[in-house]
Residue frames as qw, qx, qy, qz and C-alpha x, y, z in Angstrom:
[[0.000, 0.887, 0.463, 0.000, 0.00, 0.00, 0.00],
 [0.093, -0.896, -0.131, 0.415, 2.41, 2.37, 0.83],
 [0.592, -0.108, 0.694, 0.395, 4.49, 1.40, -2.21],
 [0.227, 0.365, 0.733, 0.528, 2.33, 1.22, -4.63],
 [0.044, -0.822, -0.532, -0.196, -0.51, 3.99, -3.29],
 [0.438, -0.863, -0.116, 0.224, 1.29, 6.69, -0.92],
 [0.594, -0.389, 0.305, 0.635, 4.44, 6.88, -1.76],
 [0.365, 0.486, 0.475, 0.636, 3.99, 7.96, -5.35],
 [0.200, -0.880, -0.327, -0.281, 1.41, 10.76, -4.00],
 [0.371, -0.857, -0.055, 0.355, 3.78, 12.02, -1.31],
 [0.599, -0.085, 0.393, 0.692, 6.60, 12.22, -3.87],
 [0.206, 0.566, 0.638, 0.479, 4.32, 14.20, -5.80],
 [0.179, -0.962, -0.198, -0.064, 3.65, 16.59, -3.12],
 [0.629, -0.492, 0.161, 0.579, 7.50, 16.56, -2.17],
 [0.482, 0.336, 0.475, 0.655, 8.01, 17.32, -5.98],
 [0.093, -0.908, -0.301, -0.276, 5.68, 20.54, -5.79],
 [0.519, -0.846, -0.012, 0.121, 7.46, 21.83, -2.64],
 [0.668, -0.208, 0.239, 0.673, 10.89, 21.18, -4.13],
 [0.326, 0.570, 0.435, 0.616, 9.81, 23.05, -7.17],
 [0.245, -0.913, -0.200, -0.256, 7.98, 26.01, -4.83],
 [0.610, -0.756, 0.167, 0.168, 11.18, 25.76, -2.07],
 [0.810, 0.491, -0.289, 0.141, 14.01, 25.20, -4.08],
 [0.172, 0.742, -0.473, 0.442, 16.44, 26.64, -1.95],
 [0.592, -0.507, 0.339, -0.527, 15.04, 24.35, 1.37],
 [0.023, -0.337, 0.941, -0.021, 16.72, 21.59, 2.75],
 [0.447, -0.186, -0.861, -0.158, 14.63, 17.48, 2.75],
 [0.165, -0.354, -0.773, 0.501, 14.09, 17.56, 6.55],
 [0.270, 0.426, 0.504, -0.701, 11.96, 20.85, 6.64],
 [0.402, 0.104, -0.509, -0.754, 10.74, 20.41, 2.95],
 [0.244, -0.130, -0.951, 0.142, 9.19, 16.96, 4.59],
 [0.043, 0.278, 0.533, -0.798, 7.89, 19.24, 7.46],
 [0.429, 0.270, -0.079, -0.858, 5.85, 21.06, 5.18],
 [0.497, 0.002, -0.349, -0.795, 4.49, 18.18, 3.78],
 [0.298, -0.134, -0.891, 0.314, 3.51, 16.33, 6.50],
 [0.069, 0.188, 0.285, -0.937, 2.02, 19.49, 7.11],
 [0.496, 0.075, -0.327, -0.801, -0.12, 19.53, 4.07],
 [0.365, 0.034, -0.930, -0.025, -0.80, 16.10, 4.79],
 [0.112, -0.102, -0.644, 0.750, -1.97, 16.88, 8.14],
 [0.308, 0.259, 0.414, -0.817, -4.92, 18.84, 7.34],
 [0.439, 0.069, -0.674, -0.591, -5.89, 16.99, 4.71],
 [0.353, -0.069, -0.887, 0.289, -6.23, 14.12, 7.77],
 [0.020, 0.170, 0.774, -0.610, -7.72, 16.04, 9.94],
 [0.626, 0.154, 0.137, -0.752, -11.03, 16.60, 8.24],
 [0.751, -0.240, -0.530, -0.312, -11.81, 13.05, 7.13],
 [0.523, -0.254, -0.713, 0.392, -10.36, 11.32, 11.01],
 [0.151, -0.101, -0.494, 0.851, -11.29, 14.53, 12.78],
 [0.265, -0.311, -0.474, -0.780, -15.15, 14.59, 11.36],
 [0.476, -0.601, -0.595, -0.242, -17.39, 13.82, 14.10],
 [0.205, -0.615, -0.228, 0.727, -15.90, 16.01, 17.15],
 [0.126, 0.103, -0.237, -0.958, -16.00, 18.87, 13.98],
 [0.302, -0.445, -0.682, -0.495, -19.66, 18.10, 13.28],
 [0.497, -0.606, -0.597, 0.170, -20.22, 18.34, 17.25],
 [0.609, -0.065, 0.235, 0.755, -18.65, 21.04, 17.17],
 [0.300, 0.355, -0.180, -0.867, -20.08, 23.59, 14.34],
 [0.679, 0.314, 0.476, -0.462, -23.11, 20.99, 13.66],
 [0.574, 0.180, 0.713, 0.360, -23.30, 18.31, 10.19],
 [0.438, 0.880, 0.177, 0.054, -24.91, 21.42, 7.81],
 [0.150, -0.913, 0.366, 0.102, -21.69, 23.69, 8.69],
 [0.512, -0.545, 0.603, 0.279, -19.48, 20.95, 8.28],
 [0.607, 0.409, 0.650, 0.204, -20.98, 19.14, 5.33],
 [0.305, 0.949, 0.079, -0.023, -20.23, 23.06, 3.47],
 [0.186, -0.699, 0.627, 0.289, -16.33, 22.19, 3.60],
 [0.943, 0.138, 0.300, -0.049, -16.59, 19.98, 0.69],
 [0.831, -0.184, 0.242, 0.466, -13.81, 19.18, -1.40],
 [0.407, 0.643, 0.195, 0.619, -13.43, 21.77, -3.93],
 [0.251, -0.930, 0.134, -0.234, -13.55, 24.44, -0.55],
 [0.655, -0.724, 0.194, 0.093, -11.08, 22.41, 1.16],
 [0.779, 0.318, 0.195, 0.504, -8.87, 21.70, -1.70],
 [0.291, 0.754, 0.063, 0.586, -8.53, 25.61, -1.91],
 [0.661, -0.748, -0.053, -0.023, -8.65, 26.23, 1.62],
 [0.760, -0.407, 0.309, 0.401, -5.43, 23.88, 2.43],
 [0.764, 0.328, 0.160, 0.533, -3.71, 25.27, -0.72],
 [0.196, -0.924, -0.063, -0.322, -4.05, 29.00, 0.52],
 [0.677, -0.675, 0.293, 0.002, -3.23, 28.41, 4.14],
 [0.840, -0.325, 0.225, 0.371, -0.18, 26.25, 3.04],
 [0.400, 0.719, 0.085, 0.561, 0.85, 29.01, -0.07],
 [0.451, -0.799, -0.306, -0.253, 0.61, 31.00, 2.51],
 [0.616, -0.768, 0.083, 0.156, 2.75, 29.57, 5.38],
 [0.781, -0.065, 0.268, 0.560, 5.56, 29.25, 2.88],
 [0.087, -0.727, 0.071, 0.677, 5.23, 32.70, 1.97],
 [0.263, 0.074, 0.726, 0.631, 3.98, 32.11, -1.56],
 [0.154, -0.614, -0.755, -0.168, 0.44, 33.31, -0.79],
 [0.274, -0.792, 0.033, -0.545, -1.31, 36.40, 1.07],
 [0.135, 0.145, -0.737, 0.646, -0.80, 36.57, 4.22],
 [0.173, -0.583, -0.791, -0.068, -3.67, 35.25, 6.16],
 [0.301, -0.610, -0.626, 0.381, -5.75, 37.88, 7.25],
 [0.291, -0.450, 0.064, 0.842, -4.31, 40.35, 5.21],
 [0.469, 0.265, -0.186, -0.822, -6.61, 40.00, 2.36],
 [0.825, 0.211, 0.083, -0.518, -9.62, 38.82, 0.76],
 [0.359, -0.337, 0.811, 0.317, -8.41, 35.29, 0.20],
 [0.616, 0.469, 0.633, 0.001, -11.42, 34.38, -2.31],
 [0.294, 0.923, -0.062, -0.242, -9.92, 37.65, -4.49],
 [0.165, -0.686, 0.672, 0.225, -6.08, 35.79, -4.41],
 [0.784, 0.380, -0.491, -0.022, -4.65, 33.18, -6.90],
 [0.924, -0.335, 0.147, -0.112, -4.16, 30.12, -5.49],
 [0.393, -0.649, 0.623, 0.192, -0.82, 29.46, -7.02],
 [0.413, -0.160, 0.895, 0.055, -1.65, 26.86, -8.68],
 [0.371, 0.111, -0.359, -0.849, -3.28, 25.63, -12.05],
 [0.836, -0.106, 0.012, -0.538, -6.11, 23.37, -12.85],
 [0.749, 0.234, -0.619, -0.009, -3.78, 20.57, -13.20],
 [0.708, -0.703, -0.041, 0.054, -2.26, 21.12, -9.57],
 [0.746, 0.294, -0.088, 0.591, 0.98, 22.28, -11.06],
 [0.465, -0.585, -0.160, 0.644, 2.73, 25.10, -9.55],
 [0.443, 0.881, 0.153, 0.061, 2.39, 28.08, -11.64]]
């Protein structure tokens, strides 16, 4: 499984990040995607305390196309490719990224 299904995919995301970080060493290029990883995780393993939470209608409105954009933001973002959260309208910013999921 992780061989044949994971591995490929994380290479893929490592590949992005090398491409977006060039300059950043393995260990914290990892970091980051473990990161991205991370919140990908925590909305399918973290779904019923977030339903209890902010209630199944509220949650069931992060569907994949929001959270696809969401986590690409926030992680543009922390690598300082993105706005800065908070600093503007993020639904007004380019995501970074085209339809393919390539790295512009």
């Amino acid at each position: 499984l992780v061989r044949e299904v994971i591995r490929p995919k994380f290479e893929r995301l490592m590949g992005i990040l090398r491409r977006a970080c060039p300059s950043v060493d393995e260990q914290r290029l990892t970091a980051a995607a473990f990161s991205v990883i991370g919140q990908c995780l925590h909305y399918k393993m973290g779904r019923p305390i977030a339903e209890r939470l902010i209630g199944p209608s509220a949650f069931a409105s992060l569907d994949l196309n929001y959270l696809t954009d969401h986590i690409t933001r926030f992680s543009l973002a922390a690598l300082g490719l993105g706005p800065s959260i908070g600093c503007e309208d993020w639904s007004a910013a380019s995501s970074g990224f085209d339809r393919q999921g390539e790295l512009r």
